[in-house]
LUMKE-213820 format. One line per field, with one value per residue (C-alpha): x, y, z; chain; residue number from 0. Coordinates in pm, 1 decimal. Each point is the difference from the previous one (the first is absolute). Example, Ala and Ser with C-alpha at 12.3 -4.5 7.8 and 13.67 -1.06 7.14 Angstrom:
2
c1	c(1230.0 | 137.0) $
c2	c(-450.0 | 344.0) $
c3	c(780.0 | -66.0) $
ch	c(A | A) $
i	c(0 | 1) $
//
This chain:
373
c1	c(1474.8 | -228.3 | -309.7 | -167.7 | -315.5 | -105.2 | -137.5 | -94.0 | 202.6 | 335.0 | 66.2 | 145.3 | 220.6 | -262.4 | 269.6 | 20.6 | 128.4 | 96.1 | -103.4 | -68.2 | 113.1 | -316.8 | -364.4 | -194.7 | -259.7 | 240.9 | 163.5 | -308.7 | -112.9 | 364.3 | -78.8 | -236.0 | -352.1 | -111.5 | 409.3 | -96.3 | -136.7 | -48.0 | 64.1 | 135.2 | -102.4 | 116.8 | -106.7 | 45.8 | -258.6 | -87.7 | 1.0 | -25.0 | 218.1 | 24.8 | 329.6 | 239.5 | -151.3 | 177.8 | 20.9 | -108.3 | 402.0 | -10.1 | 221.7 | -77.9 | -204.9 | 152.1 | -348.8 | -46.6 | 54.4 | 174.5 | -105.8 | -161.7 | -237.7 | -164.7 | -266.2 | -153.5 | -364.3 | -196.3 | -110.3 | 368.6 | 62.1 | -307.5 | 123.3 | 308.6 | -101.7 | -244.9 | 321.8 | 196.1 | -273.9 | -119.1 | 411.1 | -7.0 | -324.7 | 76.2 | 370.3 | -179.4 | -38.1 | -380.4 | 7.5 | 223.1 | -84.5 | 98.9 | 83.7 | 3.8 | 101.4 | -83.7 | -139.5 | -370.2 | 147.9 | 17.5 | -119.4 | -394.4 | 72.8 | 231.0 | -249.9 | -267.0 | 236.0 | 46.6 | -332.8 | -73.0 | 260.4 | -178.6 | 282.9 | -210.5 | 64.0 | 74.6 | 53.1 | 121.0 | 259.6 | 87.4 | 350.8 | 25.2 | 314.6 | 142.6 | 206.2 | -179.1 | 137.7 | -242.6 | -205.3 | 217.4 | -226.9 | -287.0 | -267.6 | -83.1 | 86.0 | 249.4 | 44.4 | 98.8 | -95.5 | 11.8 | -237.8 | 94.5 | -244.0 | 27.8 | -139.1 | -13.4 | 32.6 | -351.5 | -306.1 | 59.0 | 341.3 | 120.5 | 315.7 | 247.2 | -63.2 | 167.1 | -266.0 | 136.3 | 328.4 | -117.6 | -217.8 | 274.3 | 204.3 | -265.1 | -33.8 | -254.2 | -259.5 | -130.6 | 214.5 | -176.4 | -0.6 | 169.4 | 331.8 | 257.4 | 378.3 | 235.5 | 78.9 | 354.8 | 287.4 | 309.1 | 253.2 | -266.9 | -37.2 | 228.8 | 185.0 | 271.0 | 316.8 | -128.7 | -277.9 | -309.1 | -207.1 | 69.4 | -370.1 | -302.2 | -224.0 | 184.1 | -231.0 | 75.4 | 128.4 | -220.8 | -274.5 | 107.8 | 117.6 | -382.2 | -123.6 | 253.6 | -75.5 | -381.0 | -56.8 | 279.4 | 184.1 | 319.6 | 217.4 | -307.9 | 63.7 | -106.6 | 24.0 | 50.2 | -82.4 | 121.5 | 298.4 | 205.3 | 256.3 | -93.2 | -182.1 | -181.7 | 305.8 | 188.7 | -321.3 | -92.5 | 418.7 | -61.5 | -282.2 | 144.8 | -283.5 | 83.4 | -44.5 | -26.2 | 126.3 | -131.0 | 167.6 | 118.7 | 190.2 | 427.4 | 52.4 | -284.6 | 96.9 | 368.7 | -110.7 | -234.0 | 229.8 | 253.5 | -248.0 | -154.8 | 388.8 | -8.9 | -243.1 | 8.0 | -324.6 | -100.8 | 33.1 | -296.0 | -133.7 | -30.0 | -221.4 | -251.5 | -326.6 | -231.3 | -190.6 | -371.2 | -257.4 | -167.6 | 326.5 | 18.4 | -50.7 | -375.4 | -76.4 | -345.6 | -177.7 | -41.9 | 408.5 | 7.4 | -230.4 | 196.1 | 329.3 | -161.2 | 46.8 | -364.0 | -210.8 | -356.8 | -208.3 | 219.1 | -200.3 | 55.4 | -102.1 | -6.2 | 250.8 | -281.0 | -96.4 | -386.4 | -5.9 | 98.6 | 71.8 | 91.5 | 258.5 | -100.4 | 195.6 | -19.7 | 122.1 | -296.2 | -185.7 | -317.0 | -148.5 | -107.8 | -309.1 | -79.8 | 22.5 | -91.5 | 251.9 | 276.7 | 298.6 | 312.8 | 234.0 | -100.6 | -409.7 | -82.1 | 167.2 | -196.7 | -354.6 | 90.5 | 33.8 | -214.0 | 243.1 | 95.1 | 363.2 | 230.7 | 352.6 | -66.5 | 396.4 | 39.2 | -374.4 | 4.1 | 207.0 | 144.7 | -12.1 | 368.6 | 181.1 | 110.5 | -396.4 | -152.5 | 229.5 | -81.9 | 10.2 | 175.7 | 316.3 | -82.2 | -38.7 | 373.7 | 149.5 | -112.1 | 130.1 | 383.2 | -44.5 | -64.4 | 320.1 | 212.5 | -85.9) $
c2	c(-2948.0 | 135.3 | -100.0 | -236.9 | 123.3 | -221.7 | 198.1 | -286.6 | -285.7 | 177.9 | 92.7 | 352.9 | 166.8 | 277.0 | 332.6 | 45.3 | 291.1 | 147.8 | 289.6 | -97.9 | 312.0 | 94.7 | 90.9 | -80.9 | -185.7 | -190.6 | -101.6 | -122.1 | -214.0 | -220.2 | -73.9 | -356.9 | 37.0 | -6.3 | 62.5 | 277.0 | 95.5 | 373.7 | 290.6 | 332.5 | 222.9 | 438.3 | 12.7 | 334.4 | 275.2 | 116.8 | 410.7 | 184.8 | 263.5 | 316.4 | 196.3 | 17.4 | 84.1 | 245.0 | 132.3 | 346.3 | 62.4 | -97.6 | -320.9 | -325.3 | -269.2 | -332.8 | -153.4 | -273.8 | 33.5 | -329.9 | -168.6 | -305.2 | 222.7 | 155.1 | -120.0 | 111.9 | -15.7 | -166.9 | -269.7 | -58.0 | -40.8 | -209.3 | -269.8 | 7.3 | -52.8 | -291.0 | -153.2 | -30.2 | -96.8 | -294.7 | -127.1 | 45.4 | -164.1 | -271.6 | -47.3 | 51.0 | -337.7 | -93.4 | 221.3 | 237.7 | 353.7 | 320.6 | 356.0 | 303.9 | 346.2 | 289.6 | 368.5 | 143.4 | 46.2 | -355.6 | -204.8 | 32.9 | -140.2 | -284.5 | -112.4 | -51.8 | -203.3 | -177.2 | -75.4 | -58.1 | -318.6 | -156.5 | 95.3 | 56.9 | 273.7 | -51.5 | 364.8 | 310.5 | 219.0 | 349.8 | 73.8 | 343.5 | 168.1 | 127.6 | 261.7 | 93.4 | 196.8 | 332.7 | 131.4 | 312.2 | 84.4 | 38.5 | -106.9 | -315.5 | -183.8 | -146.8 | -385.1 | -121.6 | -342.0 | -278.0 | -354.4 | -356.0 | -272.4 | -346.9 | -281.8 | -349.9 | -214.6 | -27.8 | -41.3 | -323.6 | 62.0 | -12.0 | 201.7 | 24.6 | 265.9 | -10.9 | 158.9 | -76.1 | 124.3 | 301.9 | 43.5 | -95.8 | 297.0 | 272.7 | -24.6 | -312.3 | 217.3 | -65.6 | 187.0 | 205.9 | 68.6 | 380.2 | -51.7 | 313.7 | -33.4 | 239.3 | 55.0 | -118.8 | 228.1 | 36.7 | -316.1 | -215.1 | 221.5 | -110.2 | 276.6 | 31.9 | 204.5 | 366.1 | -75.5 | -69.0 | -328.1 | -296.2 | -96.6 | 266.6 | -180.0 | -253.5 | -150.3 | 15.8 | -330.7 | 40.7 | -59.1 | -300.1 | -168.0 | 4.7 | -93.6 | -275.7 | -139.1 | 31.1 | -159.1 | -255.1 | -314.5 | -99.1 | -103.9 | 147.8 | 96.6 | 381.6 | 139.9 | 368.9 | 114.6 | 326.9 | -94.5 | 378.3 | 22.3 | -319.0 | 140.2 | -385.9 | -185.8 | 185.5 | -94.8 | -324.8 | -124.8 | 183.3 | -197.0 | -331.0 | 35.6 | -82.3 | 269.3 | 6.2 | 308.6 | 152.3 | 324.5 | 146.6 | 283.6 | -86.0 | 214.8 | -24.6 | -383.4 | 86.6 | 209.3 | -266.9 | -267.2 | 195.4 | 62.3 | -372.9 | -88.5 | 206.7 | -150.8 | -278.7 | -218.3 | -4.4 | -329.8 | -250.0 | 58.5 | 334.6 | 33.5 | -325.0 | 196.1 | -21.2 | -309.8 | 46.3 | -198.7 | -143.8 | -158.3 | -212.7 | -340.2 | -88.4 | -117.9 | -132.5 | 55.2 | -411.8 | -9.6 | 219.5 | -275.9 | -299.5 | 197.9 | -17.0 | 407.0 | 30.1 | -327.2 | -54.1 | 185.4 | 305.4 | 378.3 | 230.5 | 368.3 | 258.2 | 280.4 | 238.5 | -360.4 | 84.5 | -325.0 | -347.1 | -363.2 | -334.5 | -182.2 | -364.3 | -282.8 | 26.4 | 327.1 | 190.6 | 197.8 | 73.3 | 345.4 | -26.2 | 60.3 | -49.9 | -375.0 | -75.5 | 192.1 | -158.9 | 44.3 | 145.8 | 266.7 | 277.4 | -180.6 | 67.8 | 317.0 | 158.6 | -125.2 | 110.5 | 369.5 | -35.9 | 112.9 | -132.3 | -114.4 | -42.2 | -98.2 | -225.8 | -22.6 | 351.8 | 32.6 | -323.1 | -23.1 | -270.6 | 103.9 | 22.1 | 99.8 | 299.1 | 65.6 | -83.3 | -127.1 | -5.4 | -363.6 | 181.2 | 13.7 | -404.1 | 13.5 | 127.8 | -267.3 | -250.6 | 166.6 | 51.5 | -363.3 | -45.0 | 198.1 | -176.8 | -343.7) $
c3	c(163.4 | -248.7 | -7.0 | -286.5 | -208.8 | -276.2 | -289.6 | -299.4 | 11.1 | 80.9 | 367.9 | 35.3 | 305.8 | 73.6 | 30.9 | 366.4 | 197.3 | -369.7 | -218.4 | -355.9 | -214.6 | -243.7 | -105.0 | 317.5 | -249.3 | -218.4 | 287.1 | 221.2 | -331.8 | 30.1 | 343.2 | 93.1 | 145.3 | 313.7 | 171.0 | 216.7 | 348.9 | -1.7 | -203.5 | 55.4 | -294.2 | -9.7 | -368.1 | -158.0 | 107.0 | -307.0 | 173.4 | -326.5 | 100.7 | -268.5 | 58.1 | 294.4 | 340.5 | 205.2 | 356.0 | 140.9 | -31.6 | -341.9 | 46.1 | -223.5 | 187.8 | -38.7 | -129.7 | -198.6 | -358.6 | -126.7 | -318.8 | 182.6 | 124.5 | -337.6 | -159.8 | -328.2 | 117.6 | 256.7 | -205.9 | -44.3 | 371.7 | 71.8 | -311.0 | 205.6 | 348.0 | -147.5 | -184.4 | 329.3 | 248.9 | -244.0 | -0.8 | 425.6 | 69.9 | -241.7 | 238.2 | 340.8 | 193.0 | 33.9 | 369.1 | -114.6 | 31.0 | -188.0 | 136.3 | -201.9 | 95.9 | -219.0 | 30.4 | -80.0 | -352.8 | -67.4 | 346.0 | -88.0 | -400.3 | 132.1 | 245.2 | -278.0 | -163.1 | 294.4 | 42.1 | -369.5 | -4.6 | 300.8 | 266.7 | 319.8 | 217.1 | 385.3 | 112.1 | -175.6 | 216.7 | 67.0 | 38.3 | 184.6 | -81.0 | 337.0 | -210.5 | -328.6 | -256.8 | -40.5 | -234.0 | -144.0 | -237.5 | 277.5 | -252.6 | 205.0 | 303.3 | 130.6 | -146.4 | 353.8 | -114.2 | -225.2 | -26.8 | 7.7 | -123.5 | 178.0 | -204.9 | -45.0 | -334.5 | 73.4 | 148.4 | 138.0 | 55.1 | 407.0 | 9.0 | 281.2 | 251.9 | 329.1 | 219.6 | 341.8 | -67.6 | -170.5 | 289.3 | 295.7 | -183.6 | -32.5 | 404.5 | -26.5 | -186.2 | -345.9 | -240.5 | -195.8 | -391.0 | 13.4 | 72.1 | 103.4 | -129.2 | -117.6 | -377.3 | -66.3 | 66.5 | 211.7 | -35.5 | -152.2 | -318.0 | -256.0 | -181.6 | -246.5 | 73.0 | -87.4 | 284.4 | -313.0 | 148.3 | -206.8 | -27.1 | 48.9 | 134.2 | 248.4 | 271.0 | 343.6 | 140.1 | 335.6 | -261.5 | -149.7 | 338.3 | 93.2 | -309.0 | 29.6 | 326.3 | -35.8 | -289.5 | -55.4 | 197.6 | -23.2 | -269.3 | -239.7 | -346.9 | -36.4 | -381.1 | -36.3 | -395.1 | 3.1 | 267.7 | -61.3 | 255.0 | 221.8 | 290.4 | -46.0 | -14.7 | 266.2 | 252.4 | -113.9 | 69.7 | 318.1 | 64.3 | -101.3 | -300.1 | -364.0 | -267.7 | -339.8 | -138.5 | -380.7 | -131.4 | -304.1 | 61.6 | 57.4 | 217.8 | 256.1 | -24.0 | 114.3 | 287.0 | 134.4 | -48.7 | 205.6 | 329.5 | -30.6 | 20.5 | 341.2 | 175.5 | 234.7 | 89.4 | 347.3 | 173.3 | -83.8 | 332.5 | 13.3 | -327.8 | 114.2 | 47.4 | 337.7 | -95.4 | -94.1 | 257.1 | -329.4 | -59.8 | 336.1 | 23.8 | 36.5 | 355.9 | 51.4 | 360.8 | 27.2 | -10.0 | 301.1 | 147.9 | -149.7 | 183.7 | 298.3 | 44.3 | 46.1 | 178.0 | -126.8 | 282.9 | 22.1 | -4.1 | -231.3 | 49.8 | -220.3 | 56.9 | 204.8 | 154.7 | -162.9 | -161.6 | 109.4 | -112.4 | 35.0 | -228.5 | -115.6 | -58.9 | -388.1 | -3.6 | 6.7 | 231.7 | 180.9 | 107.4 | 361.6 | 88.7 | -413.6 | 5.3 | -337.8 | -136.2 | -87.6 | -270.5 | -52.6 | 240.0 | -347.7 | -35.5 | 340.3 | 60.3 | -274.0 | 93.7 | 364.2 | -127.3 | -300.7 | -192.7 | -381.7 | 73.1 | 277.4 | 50.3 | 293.2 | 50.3 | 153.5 | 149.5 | 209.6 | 312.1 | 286.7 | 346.2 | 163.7 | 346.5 | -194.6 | -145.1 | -322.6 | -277.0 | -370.4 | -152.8 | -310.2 | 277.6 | -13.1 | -316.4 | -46.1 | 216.4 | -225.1 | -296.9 | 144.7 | 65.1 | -352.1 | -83.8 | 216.5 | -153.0) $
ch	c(A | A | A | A | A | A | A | A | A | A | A | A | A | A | A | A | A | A | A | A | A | A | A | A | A | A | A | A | A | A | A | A | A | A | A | A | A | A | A | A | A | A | A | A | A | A | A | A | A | A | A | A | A | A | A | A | A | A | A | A | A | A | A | A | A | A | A | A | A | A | A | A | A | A | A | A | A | A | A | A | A | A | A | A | A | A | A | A | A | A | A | A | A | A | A | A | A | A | A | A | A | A | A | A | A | A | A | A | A | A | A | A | A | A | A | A | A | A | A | A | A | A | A | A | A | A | A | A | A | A | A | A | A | A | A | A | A | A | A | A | A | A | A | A | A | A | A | A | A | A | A | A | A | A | A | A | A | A | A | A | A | A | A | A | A | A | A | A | A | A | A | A | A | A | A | A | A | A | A | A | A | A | A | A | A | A | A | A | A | A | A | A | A | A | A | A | A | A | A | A | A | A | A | A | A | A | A | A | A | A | A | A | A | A | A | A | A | A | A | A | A | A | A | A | A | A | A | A | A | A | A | A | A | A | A | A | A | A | A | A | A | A | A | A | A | A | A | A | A | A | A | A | A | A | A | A | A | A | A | A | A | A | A | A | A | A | A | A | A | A | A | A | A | A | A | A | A | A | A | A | A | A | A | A | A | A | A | A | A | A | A | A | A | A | A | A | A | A | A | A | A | A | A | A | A | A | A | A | A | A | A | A | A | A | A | A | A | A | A | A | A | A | A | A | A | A | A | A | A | A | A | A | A | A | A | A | A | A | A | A | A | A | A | A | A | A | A | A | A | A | A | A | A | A | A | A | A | A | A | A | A | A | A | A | A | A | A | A | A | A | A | A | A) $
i	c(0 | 1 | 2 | 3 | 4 | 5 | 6 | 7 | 8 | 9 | 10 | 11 | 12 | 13 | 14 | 15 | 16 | 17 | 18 | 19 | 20 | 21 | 22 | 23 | 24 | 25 | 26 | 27 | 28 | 29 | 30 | 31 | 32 | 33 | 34 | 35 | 36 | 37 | 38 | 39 | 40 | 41 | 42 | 43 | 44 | 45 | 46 | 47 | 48 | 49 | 50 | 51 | 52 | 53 | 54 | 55 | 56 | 57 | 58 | 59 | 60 | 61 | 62 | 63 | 64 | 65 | 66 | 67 | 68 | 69 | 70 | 71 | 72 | 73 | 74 | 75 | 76 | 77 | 78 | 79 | 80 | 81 | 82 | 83 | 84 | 85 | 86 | 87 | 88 | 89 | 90 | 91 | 92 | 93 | 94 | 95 | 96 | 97 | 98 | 99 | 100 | 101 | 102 | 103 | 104 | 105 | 106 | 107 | 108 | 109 | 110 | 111 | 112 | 113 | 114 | 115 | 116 | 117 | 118 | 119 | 120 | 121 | 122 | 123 | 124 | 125 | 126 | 127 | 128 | 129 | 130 | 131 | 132 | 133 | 134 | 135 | 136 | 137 | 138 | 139 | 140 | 141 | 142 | 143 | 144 | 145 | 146 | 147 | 148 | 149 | 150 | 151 | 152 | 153 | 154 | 155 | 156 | 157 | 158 | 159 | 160 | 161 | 162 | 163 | 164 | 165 | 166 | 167 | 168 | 169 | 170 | 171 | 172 | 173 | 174 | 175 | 176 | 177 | 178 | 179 | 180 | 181 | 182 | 183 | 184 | 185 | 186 | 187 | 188 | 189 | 190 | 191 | 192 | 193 | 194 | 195 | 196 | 197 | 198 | 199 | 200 | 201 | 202 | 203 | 204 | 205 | 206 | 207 | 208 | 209 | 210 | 211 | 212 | 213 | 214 | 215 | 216 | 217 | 218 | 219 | 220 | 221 | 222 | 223 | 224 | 225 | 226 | 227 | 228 | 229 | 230 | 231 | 232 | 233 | 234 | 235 | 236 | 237 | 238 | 239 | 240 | 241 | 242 | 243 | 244 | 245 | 246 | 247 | 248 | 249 | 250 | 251 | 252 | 253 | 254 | 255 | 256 | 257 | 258 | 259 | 260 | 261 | 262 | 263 | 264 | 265 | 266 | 267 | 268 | 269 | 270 | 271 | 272 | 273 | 274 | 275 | 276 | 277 | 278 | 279 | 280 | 281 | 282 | 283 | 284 | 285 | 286 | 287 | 288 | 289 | 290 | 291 | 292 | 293 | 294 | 295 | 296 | 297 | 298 | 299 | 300 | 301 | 302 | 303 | 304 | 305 | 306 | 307 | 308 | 309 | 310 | 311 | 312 | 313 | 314 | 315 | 316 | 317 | 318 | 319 | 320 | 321 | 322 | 323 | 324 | 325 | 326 | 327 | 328 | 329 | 330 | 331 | 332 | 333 | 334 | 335 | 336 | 337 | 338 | 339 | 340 | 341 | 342 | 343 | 344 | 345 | 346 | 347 | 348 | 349 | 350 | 351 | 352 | 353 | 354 | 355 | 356 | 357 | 358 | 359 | 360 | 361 | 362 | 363 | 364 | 365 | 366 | 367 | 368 | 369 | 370 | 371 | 372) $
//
C-alpha cells in the first residue's frame, strides 16, 4: 500500500517505487516535507570538457558530453546545486541523511553548499576505481577516483548507520572511508543496440548495495534526484527498500523501468542487517541479581584476575581489599584501573568449571529470555 504523507490539510499517496518524469527541482517542490529517509544524489559533474578527447589510436572516447551536464558558468552551477539541495533537505526526514557523488570538478563546490544549508557532514569517501579509464592526453594523472559526501539533515540529526553489519561483512574490522569497486562495465552497463552505453556515467551497483545497507533499514524511502537509468531503483527493490525515482530524460526512464522490472527482492530475511549492540534491550546488572544468575556474595575477577570484587545484594559491588568502594559493575571497574570509563560488562568475570566467564554471556541469557516472552 502506499504510504500516507499529509502535506496541508489534504493527505497525499507519496509516489512509491515510481519515477516521476521531469525537472529534478520542479518535481522535488510537488512532493510533502519531511517524506524521506535517505538520499542518493549523482548530480551532473559540471567537467567542462572543450572538444572531443581521443585515444593514442585516434578513436573517440565515449566521455560525457550530454546537455545535463553544461553549465554556462560556475555561478550558474552553484545557483543550481543550492536550488536542489534546499528542495532535498526540506524532504529528508528529521534523521535523514544525504549522499552525493561527484568528481574534483564539482565535489569540493557541492560540499560548500552542503555545508552552507546546515547539512552536517558524517564522513566524506573515496571511491577507488579498480579499472580507471587513463589519462591519454598524459598531461595529468590518472582520475582513479571519485568522492562521496555522507551527511545528515543536520547537526542534531542521528541517521541510520548499520555499524555491526558493515563491520560483520568487512571481516569484523571497522570499514574504512576509501572504498575499492570496479567502474561499471560488462553485463551491468546498459547499452543500446549499436553497443553506445545508454547512460555515461552509470554507477556501479556494488556501490549502491553498500550505500544501501549501511545507511538505510528496511522498507525505507530512498529518493534519487538525478535517477538516469535506475541503478537506485534496481538496488533498493533488491533490497526490499523503497525508491523514489526523479528523471527527465524518456528514454533513460524506459531503460530503468525495464531492469527495475527484472529484479526480484531478496527474501526479508536475507536483507535484515546484523543487529547493532546499542540496539539490544537494556539489561541492568541488579536484573542479573533479581534472576538469580549471579547470588549477592559471588567474586568477580577481572579478565587477568588483577582486580577483584564482591557483588551486593542491590546490585552493586565492592572492590576487595578497597572496602569503601562501592558502586556499579562500570563505577568500580574504572576507579580500580584509574581509568575514565569502563564497560564493566566485558571487563568483569564469574568463575566457572570451564574458567572465568564474562557476565556479558549472563547478560545475553537474560536478553533471549526477553525475546522469547
Amino acid at each position: 500500500m502506499p504510504r500516507i504523507v499529509k502535506k496541508g490539510p489534504v493527505a497525499k499517496p507519496l509516489p512509491l517505487d515510481e519515477i516521476l518524469q521531469g525537472d529534478c527541482i520542479e518535481t522535488m517542490k510537488a512532493l510533502p516535507d519531511s517524506c524521506v529517509d535517505l538520499i542518493f544524489a549523482d548530480p551532473p559533474y559540471n567537467l567542462q570538457l572543450g572538444g572531443d578527447l581521443s585515444r593514442p589510436d585516434n578513436s573517440r572516447v565515449d566521455g560525457v558530453d550530454d546537455d545535463w551536464d553544461r553549465f554556462d558558468s560556475f555561478k550558474a552551477y552553484d545557483g543550481f546545486t543550492r536550488d536542489w539541495m534546499c528542495e532535498a533537505k526540506r524532504l529528508l526526514k528529521p534523521n535523514g541523511a544525504i549522499w552525493v557523488i561527484g568528481s574534483y570538478h564539482n565535489i569540493f563546490r557541492v560540499g560548500t553548499v552542503l555545508q552552507d544549508l546546515g547539512f552536517w557532514i558524517l564522513n566524506d569517501v573515496i571511491w577507488r576505481k579498480t579499472n580507471p579509464m587513463p589519462n591519454f592526453r598524459g598531461t595529468r594523472l590518472t582520475n582513479a577516483h571519485e568522492t562521496l559526501i555522507w551527511a545528515g539533515k543536520s547537526e542534531k540529526s542521528r541517521p541510520t548507520f548499520n555499524y555491526d553489519a558493515m563491520k560483520a561483512g568487512n571481516e569484523d574490522v571497522q570499514l574504512r572511508s576509501d572504498w575499492e569497486f570496479p567502474l561499471c562495465t560488462g553485463h551491468e552497463r546498459l547499452k543500446d543496440k549499436a553497443g553506445k552505453k545508454i547512460h555515461p556515467t552509470q554507477k556501479p551497483e556494488s556501490l549502491l548495495h553498500r550505500i544501501i545497507m549501511m545507511s538505510t533499514k528496511e522498507s525505507d524511502v530512498i529518493l534519487d534526484p538525478f535517477f538516469g537509468t535506475g541503478t537506485t531503483g534496481a538496488v533498493a527493490r533488491r533490497l526490499r527498500r523503497h525508491f523514489i525515482g526523479l528523471e527527465r530524460d524518456k528514454n533513460y526512464i524506459k531503460q530503468a523501468k525495464a531492469r527495475i522490472k527484472q529484479i526480484t527482492p531478496l527474501e526479508a530475511h536475507e536483507v535484515r542487517p546484523t543487529p547493532s549492540k546499542r540496539a539490544l534491550p537494556r539489561v541492568p546488572f541488579g536484573q542479573l541479581v533479581e534472576a538469580g544468575l549471579i547470588t549477592p556474595g559471588t567474586k568477580l575477577y577481572s579478565g587477568n584476575r588483577k582486580y577483584k570484587a564482591t557483588v551486593k545484594a542491590d546490585g552493586s559491588i565492592a572492590a576487595l581489599k578497597r572496602g569503601s568502594d562501592q558502586g556499579s559493575i562500570h563505577k568500580i571497574g574504572a576507579q580500580l584501573q584509574n581509568a575514565a570509563a569502563c564497560n564493566g560488562w566485558t571487563f568483569w568475570h564469574v568463575e566457572t568449571d570451564q574458567g572465568l566467564k564474562s557476565i556479558d554471556e549472563l547478560r545475553a541469557q537474560i536478553r533471549k529470555g526477553m525475546k522469547s516472552v
